[in-house]
DRENPA-3360 file (N, C-alpha, C; in nm, 2 decimals, always signed):
BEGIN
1 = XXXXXXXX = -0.15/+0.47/-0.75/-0.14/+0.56/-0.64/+0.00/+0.62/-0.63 ~ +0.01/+0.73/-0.58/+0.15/+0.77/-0.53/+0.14/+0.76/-0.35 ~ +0.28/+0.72/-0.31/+0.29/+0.70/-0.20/+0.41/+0.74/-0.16 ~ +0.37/+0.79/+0.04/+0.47/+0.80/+0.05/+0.50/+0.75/+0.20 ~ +0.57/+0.67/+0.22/+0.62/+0.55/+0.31/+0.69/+0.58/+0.42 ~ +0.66/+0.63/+0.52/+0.70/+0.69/+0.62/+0.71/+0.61/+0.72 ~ +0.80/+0.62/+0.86/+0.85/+0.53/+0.97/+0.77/+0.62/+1.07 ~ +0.79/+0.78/+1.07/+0.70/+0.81/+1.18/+0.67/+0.95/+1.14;
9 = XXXXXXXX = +0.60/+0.96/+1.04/+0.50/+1.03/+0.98/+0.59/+1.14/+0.91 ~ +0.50/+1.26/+0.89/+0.57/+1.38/+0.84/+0.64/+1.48/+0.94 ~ +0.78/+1.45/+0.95/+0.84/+1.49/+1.08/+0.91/+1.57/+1.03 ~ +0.95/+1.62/+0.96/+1.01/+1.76/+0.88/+1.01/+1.81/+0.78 ~ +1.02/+1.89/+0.72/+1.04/+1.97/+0.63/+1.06/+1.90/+0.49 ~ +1.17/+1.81/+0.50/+1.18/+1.75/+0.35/+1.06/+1.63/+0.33 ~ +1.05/+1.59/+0.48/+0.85/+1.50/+0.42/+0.80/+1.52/+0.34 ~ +0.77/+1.70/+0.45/+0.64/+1.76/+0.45/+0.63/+1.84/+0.29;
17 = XXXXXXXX = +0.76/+1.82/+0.27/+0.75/+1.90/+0.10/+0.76/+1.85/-0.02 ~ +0.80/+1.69/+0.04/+0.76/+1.55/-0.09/+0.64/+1.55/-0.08 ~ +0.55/+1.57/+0.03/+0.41/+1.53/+0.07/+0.35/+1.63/-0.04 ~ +0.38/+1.74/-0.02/+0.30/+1.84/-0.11/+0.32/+1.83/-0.26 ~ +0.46/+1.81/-0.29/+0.47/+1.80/-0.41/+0.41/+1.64/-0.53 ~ +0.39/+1.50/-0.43/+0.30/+1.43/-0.41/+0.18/+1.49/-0.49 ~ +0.13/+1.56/-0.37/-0.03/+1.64/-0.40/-0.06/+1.68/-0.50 ~ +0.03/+1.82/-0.55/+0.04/+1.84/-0.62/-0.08/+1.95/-0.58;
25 = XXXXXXXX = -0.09/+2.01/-0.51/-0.15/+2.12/-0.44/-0.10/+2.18/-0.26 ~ -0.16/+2.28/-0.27/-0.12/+2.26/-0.09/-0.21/+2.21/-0.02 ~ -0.20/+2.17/+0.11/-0.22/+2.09/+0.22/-0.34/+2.15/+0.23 ~ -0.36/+2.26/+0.24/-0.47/+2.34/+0.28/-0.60/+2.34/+0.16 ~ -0.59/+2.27/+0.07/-0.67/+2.26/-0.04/-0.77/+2.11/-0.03 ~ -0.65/+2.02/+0.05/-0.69/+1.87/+0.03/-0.76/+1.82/+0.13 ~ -0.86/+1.67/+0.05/-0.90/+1.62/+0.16/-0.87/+1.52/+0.21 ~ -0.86/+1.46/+0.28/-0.80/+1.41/+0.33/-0.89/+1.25/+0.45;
33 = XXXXXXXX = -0.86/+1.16/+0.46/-0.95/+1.01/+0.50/-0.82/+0.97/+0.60 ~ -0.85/+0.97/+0.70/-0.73/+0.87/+0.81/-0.82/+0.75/+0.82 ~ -0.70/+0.67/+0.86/-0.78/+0.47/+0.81/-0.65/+0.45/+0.99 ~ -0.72/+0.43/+1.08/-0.67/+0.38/+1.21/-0.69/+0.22/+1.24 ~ -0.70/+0.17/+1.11/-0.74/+0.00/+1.07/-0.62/-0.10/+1.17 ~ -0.47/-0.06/+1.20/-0.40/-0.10/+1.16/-0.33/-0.15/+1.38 ~ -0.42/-0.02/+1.42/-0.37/+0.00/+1.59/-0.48/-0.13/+1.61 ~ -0.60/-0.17/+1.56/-0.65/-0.29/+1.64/-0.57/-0.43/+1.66;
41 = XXXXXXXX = -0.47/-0.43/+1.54/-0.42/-0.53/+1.55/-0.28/-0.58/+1.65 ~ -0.24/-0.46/+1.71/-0.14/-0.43/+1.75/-0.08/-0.45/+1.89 ~ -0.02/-0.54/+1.97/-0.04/-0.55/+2.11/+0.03/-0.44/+2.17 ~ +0.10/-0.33/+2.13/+0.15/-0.21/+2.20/-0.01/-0.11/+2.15 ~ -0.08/-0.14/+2.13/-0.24/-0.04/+2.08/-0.30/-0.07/+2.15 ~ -0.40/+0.06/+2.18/-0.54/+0.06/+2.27/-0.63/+0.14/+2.20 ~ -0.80/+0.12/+2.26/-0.83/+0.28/+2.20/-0.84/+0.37/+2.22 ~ -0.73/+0.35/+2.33/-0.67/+0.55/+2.32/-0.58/+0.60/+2.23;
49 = XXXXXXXX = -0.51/+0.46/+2.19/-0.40/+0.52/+2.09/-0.44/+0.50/+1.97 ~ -0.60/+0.48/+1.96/-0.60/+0.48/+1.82/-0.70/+0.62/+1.82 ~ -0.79/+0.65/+1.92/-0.79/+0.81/+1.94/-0.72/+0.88/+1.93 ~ -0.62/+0.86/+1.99/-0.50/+0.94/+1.97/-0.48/+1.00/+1.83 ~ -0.46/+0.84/+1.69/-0.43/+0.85/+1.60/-0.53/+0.94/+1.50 ~ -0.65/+0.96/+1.54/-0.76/+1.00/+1.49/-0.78/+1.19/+1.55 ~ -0.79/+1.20/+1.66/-0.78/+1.33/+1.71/-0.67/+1.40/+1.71 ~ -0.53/+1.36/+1.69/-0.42/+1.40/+1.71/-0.32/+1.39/+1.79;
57 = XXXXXXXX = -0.23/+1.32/+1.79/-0.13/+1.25/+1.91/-0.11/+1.37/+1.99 ~ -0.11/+1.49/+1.98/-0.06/+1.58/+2.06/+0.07/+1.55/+2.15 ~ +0.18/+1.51/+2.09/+0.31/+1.47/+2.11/+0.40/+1.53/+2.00 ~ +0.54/+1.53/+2.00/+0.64/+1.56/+1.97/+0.62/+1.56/+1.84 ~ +0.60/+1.41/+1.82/+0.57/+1.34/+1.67/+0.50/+1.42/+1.58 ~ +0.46/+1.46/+1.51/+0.35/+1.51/+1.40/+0.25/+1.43/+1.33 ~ +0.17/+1.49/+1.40/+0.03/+1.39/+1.33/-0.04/+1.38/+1.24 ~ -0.03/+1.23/+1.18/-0.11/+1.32/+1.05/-0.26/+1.42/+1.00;
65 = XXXXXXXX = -0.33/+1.38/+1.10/-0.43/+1.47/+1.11/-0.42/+1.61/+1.12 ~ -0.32/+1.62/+1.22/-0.27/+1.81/+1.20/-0.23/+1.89/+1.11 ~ -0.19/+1.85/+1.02/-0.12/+1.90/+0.90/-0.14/+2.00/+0.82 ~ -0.29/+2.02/+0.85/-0.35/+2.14/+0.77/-0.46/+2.10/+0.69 ~ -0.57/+2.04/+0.68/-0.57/+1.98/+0.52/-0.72/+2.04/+0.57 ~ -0.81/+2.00/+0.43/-0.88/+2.13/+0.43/-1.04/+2.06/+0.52 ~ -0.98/+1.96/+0.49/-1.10/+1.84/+0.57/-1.05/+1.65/+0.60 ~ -1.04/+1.64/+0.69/-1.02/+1.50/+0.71/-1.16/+1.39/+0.78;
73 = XXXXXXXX = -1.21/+1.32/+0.71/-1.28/+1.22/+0.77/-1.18/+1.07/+0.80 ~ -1.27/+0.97/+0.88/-1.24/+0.89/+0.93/-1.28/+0.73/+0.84 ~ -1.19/+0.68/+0.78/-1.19/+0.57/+0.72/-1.20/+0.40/+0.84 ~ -1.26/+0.33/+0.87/-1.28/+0.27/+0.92/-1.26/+0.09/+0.84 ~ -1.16/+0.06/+0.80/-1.19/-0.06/+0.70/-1.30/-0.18/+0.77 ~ -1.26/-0.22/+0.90/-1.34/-0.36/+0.93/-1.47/-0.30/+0.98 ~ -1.53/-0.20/+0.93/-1.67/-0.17/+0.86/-1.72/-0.18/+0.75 ~ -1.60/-0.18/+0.66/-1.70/-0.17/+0.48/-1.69/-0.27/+0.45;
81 = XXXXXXXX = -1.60/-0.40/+0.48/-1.72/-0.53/+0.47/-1.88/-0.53/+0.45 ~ -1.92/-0.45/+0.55/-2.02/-0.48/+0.57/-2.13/-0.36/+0.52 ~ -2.08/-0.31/+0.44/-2.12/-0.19/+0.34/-2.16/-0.24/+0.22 ~ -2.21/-0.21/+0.15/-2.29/-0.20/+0.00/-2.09/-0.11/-0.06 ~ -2.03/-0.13/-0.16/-1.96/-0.08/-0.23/-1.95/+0.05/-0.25 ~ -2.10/+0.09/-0.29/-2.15/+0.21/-0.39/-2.19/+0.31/-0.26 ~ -2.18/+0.24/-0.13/-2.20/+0.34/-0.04/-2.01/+0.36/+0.03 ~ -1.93/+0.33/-0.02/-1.84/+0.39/+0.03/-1.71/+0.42/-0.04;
89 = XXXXXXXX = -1.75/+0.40/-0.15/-1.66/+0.39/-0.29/-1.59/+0.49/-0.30 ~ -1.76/+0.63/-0.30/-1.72/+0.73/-0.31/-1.58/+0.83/-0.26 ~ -1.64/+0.77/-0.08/-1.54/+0.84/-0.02/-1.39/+0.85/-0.05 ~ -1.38/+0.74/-0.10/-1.23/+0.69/-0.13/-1.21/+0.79/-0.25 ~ -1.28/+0.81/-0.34/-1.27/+0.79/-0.49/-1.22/+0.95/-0.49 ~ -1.29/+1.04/-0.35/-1.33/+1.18/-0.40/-1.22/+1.24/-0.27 ~ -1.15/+1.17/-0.24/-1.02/+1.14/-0.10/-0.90/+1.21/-0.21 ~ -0.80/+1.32/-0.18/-0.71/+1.31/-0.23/-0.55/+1.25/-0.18;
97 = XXXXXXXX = -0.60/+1.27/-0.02/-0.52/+1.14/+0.06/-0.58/+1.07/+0.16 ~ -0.52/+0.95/+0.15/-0.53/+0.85/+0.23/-0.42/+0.85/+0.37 ~ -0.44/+0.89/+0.49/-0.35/+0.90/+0.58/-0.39/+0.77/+0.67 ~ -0.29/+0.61/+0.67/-0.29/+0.54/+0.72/-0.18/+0.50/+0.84 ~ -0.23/+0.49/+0.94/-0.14/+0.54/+1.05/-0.11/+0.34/+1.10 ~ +0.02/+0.33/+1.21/+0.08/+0.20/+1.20/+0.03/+0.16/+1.30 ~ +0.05/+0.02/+1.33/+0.04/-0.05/+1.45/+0.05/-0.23/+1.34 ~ -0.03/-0.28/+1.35/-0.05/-0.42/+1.29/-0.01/-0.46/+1.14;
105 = XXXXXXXX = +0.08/-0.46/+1.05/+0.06/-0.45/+0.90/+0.03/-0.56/+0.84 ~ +0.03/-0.63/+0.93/-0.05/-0.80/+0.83/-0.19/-0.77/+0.90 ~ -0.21/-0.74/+0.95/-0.39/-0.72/+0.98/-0.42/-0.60/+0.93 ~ -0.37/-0.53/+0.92/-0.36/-0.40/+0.83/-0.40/-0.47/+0.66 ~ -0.32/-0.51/+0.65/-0.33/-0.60/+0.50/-0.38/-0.67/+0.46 ~ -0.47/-0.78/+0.61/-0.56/-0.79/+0.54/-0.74/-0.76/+0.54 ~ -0.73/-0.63/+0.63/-0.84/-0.56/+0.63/-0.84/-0.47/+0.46 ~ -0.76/-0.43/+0.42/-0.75/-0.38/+0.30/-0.81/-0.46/+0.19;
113 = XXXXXXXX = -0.76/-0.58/+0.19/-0.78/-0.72/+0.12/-0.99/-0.73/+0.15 ~ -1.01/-0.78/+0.28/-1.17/-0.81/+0.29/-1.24/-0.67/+0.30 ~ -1.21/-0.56/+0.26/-1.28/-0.48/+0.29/-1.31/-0.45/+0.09 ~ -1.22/-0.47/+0.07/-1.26/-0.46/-0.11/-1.15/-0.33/-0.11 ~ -1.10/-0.30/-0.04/-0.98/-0.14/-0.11/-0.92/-0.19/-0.14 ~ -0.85/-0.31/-0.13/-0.74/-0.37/-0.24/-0.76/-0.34/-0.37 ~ -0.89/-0.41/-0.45/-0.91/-0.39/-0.56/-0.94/-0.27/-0.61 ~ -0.94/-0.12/-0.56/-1.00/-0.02/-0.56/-0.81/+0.06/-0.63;
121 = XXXXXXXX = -0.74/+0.04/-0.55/-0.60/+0.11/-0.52/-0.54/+0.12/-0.66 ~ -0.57/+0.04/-0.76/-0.51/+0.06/-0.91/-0.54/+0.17/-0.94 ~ -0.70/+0.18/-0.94/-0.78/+0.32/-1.00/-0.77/+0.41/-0.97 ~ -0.68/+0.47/-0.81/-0.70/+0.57/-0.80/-0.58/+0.69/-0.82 ~ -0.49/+0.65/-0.96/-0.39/+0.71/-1.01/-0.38/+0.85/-0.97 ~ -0.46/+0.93/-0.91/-0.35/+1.09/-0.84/-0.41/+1.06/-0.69 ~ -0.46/+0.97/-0.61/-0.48/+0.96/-0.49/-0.33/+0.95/-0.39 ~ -0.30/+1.01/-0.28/-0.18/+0.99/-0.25/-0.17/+0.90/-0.08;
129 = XXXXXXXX = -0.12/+0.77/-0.06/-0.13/+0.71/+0.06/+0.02/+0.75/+0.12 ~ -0.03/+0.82/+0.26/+0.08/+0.85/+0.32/+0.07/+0.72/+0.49 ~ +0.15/+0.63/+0.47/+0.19/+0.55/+0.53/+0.27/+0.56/+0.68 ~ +0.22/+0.52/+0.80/+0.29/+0.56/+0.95/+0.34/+0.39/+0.99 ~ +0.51/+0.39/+0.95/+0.53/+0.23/+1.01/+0.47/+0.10/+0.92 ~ +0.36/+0.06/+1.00/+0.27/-0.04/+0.95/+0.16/-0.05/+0.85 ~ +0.17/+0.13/+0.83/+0.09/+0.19/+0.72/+0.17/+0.14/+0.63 ~ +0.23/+0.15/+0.57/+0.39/+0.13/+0.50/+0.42/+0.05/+0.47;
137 = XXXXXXXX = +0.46/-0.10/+0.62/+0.45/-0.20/+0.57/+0.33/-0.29/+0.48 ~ +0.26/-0.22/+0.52/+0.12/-0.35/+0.45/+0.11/-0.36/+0.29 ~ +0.22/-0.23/+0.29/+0.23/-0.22/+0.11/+0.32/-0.31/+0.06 ~ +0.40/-0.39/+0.12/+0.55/-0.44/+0.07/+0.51/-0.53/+0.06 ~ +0.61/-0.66/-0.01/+0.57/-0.83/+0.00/+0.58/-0.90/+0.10 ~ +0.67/-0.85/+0.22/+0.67/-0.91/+0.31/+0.70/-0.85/+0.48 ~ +0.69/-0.83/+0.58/+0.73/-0.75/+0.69/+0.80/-0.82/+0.77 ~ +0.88/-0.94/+0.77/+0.94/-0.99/+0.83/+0.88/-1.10/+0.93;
145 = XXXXXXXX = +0.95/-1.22/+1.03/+0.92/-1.25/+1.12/+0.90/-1.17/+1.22 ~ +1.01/-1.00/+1.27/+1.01/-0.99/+1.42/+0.90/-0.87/+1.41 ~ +0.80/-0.82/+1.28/+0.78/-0.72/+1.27/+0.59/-0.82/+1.28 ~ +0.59/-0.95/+1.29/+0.51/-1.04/+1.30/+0.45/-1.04/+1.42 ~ +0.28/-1.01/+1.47/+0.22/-1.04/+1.56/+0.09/-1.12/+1.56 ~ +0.05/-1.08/+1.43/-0.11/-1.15/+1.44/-0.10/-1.26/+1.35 ~ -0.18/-1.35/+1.36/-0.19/-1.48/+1.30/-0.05/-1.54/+1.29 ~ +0.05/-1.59/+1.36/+0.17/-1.55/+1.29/+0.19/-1.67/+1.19;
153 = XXXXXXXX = +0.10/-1.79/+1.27/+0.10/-1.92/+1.16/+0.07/-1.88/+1.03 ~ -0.02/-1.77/+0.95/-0.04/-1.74/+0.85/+0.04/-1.68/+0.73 ~ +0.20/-1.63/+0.80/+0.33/-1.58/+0.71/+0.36/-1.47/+0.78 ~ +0.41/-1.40/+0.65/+0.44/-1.26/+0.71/+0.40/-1.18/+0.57 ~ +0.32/-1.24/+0.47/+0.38/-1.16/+0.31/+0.22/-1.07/+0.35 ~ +0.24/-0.95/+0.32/+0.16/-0.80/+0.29/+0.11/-0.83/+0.12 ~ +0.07/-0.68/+0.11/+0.00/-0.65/-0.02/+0.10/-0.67/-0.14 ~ +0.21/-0.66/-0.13/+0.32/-0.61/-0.24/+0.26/-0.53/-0.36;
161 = XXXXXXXX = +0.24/-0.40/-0.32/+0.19/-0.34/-0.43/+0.34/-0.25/-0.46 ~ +0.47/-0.22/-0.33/+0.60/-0.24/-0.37/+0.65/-0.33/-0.34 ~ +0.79/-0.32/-0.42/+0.87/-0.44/-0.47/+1.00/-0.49/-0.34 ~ +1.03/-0.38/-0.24/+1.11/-0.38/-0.13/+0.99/-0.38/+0.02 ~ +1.12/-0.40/+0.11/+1.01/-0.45/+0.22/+1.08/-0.33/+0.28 ~ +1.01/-0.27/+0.45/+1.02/-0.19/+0.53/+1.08/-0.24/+0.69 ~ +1.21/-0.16/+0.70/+1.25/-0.16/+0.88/+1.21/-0.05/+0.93 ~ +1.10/-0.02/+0.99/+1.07/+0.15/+1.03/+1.15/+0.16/+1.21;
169 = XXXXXXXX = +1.17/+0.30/+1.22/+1.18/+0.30/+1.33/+1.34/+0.29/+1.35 ~ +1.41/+0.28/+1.31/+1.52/+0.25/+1.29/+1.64/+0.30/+1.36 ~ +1.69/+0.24/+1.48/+1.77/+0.29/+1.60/+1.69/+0.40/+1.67 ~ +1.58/+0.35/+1.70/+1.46/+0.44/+1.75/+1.53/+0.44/+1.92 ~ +1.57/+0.54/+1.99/+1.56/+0.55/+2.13/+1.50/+0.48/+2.22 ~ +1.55/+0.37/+2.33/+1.53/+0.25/+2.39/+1.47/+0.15/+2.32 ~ +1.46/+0.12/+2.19/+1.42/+0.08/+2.10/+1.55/-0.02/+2.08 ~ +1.61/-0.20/+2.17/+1.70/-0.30/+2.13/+1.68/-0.35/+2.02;
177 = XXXXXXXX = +1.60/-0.38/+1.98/+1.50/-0.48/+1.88/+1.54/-0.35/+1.75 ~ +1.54/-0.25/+1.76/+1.53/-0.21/+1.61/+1.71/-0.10/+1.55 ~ +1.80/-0.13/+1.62/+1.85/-0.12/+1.57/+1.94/-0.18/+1.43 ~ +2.04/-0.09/+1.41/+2.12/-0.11/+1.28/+2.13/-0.25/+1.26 ~ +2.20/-0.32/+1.37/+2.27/-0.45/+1.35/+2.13/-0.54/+1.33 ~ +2.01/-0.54/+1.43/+1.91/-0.59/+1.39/+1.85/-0.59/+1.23 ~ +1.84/-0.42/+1.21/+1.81/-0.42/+1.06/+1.85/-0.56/+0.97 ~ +1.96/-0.56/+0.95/+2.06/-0.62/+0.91/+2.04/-0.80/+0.91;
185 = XXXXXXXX = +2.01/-0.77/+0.99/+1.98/-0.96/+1.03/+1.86/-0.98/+0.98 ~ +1.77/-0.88/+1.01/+1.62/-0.87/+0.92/+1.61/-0.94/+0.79 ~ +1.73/-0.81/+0.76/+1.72/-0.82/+0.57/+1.74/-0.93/+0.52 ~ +1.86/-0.98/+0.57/+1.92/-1.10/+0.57/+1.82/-1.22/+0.55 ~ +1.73/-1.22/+0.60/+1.64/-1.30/+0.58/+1.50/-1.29/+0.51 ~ +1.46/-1.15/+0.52/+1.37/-1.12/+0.37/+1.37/-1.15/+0.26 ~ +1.49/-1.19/+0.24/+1.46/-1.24/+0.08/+1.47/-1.15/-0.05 ~ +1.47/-1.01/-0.03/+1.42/-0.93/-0.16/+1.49/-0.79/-0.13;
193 = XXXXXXXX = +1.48/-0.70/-0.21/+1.53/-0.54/-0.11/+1.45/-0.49/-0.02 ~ +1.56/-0.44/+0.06/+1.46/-0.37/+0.18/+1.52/-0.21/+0.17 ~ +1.46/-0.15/+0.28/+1.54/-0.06/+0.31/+1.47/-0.04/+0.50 ~ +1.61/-0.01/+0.58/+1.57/+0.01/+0.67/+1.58/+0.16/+0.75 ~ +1.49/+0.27/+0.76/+1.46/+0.37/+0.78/+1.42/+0.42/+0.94 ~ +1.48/+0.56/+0.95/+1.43/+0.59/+1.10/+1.33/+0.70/+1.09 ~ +1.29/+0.79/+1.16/+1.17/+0.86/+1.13/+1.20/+1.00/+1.11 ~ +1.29/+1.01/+1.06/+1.30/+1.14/+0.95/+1.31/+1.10/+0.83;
201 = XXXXXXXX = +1.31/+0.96/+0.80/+1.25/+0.92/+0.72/+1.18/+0.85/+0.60 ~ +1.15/+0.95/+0.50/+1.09/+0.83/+0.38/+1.08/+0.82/+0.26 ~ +0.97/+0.72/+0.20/+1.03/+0.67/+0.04/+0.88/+0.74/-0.04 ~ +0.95/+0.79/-0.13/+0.82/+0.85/-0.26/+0.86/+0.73/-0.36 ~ +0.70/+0.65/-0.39/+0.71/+0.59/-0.51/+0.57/+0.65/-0.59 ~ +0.62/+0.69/-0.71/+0.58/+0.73/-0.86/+0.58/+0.65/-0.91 ~ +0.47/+0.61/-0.95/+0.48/+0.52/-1.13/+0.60/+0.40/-1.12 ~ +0.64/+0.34/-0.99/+0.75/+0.22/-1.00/+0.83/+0.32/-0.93;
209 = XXXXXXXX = +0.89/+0.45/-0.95/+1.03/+0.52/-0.93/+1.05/+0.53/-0.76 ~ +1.14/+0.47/-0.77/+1.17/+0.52/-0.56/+1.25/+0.65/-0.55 ~ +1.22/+0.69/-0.43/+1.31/+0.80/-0.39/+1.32/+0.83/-0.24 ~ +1.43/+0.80/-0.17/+1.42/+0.84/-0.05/+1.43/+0.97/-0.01 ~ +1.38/+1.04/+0.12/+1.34/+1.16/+0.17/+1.42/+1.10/+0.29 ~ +1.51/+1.20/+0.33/+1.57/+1.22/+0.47/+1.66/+1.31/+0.50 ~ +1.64/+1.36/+0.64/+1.69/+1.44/+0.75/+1.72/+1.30/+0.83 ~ +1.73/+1.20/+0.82/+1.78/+1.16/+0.95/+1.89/+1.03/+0.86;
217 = XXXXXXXX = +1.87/+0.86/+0.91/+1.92/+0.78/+0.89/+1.87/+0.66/+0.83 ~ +1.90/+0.61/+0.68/+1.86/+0.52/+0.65/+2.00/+0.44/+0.59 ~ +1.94/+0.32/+0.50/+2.04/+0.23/+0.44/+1.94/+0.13/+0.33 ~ +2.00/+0.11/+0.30/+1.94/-0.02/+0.16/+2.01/-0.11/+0.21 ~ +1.90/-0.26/+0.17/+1.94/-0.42/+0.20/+1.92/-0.45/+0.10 ~ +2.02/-0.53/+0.04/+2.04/-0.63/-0.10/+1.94/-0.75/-0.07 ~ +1.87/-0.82/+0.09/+1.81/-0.90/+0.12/+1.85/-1.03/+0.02 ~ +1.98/-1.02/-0.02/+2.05/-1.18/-0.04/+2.18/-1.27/+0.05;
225 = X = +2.12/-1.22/+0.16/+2.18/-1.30/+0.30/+2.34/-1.20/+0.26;
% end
């Protein structure tokens, strides 16, 4: 897959033009699957905000659903458990993005996991997952303890399909818990590279290659204390 790792979605210009170049068509061509898997797990989520995530936040923010695209349907993971494969394969298969929006990313991760799209994600080399927060994190090895809500007895380690972990949100306005010096303490105890990111924003990984995208403020963590 190509991906692109966003704190709080496509919020400008240089996103929104990794995002296309990603594509590798315009916005207006593509289809497009939002997966709101990630708000059940989340104690700041309701289902209004995961309506929200689905019909369009109609806020400041930019949503992923608005974006233009030429058709978006609604991905549902802790339904295709309970699906036949061959009845929902398709959807994914014939998806040119995947728009997964944040809230929970260990429950995020492991709805991915029981729903069978873990195994799916190798194959779909020009599919592109554009990640909101928790979308993001569920990709990494691990999301930290304070980034930790559900199960918490169970760990903190995600999919690691990348090799760095995610601070999203980063000196986010009234936001004590996420700033710089927090970042930092985070990393510190990850274990591995991180990078901690605010929501202008984010990382394109190609084929292994990272590359950060920003208008606003980020930093790299060595994650060796």
């Amino acid at each position: 897959m190509k991906l692109l790792l966003t704190s709080g979605g496509v919020t400008n210009d240089s996103i929104r033009d990794a995002l296309v170049e990603l594509l590798g068509k315009p916005i207006e061509e593509c289809t497009a699957l939002i997966i709101p898997t990630a708000q059940w797990g989340h104690p700041m989520c309701d289902p209004y905000s995961a309506r929200r995530s689905v019909a369009g936040r109609g806020s400041e923010r930019q949503d992923l659903v608005g974006l233009g695209w030429k058709s978006v349907g609604l991905l549902e993971l802790t339904a295709l458990s309970s699906l036949d494969r061959d009845r929902w394969e398709s959807w994914v298969r014939d998806a040119d993005v995947l728009l997964v929006e944040g809230g929970e990313a260990i429950y995020l991760a492991h709805w991915i996991r029981e729903s069978g799209l873990e195994r799916l994600l190798s194959e779909l080399t020009d599919t592109v997952w554009v990640g909101i927060s928790g979308g993001s994190m569920a990709l990494t090895p691990r999301v930290g303890a304070d980034f930790l809500g559900w199960r918490p007895e169970d760990g903190d380690e995600a999919l690691g399909i990348v090799d760095f972990s995610i601070f999203p949100h980063l000196d986010y306005p009234g936001w004590e818990s996420n700033t710089s010096e927090s970042a930092r303490v985070w990393g510190a105890d990850i274990g591995g590279p991180a990078y901690a990111i605010d929501d202008q924003t984010a990382i394109a990984v190609v084929d292994g290659t990272v590359r950060v995208i920003s208008e606003g403020n980020w930093f790299a963590i060595s994650g060796e204390g």
